[in-house]
N, C-alpha and C positions, 0 to 999 in steps of 0.2 A: 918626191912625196906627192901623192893624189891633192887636187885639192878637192874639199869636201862640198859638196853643193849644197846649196843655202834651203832647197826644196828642202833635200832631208834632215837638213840641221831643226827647220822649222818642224817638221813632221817627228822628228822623234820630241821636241820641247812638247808636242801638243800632247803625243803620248801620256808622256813623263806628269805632264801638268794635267791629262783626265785620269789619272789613275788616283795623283795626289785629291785631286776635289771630288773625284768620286765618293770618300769615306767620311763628306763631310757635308751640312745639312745647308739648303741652299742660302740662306741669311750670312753664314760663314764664308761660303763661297763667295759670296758677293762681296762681302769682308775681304779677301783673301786678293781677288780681280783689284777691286780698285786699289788697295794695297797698292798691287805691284803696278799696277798704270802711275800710277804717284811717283812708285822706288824710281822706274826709269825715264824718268818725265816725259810722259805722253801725255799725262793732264798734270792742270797746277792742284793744289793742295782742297782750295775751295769751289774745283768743278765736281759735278757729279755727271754717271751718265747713264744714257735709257734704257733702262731695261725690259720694258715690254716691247716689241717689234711693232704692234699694233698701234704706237703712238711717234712711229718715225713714219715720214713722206717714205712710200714704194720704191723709189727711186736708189731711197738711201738705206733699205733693209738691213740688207747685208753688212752696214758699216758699223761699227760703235761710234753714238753719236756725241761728241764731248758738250757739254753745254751750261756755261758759267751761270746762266739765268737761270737755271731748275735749282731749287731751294732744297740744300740740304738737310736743312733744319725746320721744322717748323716755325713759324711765324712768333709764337710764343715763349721760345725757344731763346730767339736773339734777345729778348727783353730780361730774359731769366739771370743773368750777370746782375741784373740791380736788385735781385730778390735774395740771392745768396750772400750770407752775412760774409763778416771775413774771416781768412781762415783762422787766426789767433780765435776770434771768440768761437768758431767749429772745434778746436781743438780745443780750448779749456773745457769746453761743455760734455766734453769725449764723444762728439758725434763723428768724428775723425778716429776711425777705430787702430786705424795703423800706417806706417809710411807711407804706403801705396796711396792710402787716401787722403793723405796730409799733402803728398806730391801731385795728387790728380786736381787735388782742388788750386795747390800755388799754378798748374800749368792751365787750368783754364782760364783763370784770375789773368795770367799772364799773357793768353789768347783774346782778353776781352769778349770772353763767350765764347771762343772758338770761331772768333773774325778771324784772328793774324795767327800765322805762323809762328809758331813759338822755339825759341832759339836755344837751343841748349848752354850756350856759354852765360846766360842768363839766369839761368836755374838757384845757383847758390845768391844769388844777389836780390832773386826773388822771395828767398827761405828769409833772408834779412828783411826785404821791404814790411816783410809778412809776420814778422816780427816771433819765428819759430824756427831760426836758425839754430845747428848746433853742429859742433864736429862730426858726430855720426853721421848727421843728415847729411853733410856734406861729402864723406868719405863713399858715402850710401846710394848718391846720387843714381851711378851707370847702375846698379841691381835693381834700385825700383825703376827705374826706366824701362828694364828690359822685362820685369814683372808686367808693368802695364804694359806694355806690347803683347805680352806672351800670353794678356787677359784681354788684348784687343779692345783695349779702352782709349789707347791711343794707336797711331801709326809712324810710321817715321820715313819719310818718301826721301831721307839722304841722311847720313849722323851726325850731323847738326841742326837739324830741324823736324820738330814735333805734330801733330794737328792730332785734336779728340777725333775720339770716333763716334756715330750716335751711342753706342753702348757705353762711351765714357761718360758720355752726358747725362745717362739715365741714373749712371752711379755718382754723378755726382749731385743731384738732386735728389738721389736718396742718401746721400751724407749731409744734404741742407738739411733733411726734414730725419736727424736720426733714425735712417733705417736702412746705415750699412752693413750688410753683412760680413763686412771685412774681419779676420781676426787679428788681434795682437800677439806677435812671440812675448814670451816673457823674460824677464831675465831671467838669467842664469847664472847660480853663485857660483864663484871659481871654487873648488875644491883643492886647498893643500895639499904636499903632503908631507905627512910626520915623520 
């Protein structure tokens, strides 16, 4: 059997990979990039990195440059965990419009703002601390998980660990200040039958 050279292996990934972020607008993209720098640790969870070329040494243009000291968040940002009530009173008040947002908010609570890495095995034990446990939620977990991911409000750089994303954050401070736009399913009566 040939072996396959690593030139082309790299060369058709890049293909594959401008054709995918071709059809998608560049904020997603960049969404998308560090994503995958996270999936296969090239960077830790709370590095960011530069995206104007104009702001890297000459030297280093060409590189991606990782760098834990460029602030992911805004300055205002990190102090916003003490301005967010908790989720029990977001939920009674029904500013928490639906599990996604019931889940987004226990996972930043449980990120302390989107400091720490948030651990999946953790998850049901944080619906209890939060005092909005319930079997479904629990049974419910992996679907809103993968809903927030597939809404890009969180990431998930291996499957057991979580990090927001800035689009998490902004949905979650519009669920502080009731103005999710999330919807609720509703239930739905079983129908007998006769």
């Amino acid at each position: 059997m040939a072996e396959i050279d690593n030139d082309e292996l790299e060369f058709e990934a890049l293909a594959k990979c401008s054709k995918a972020l071709s059809k998608l607008d560049d904020e997603t993209k960049k969404r998308v990039i560090h994503y995958l720098l996270i999936k296969y640790n090239l960077i830790n969870i709370g590095d960011t990195f530069v995206t104007n070329p104009s702001s890297v040494p000459t030297s280093q243009s060409n590189q991606l440059t990782c760098r834990s000291d460029f602030p992911e968040q805004s300055s205002d940002e990190g102090e916003l965990i003490d301005t967010i009530p908790s989720v029990y009173e977001l939920v009674t008040k029904q500013y928490a419009k639906s599990e996604t947002d019931i889940l987004l908010l226990i996972l930043y609570k449980m990120s302390n703002g989107n400091q720490n890495p948030i651990n999946r095995s953790e998850v049901v034990e944080a619906y209890r601390d939060n005092k909005v446990y319930s079997d479904t939620r629990r049974k419910n977990v992996s679907a809103n998980i993968n809903a927030l991911i597939k809404r890009s409000y969180i990431t998930a750089p291996n499957s057991s660990s979580y990090a927001l994303t800035p689009a998490g954050i902004e949905q979650v401070k519009a669920i502080a200040e009731g103005r999710s736009t999330s919807v609720s399913k509703k239930k739905q009566k079983n129908k007998t039958k006769k």
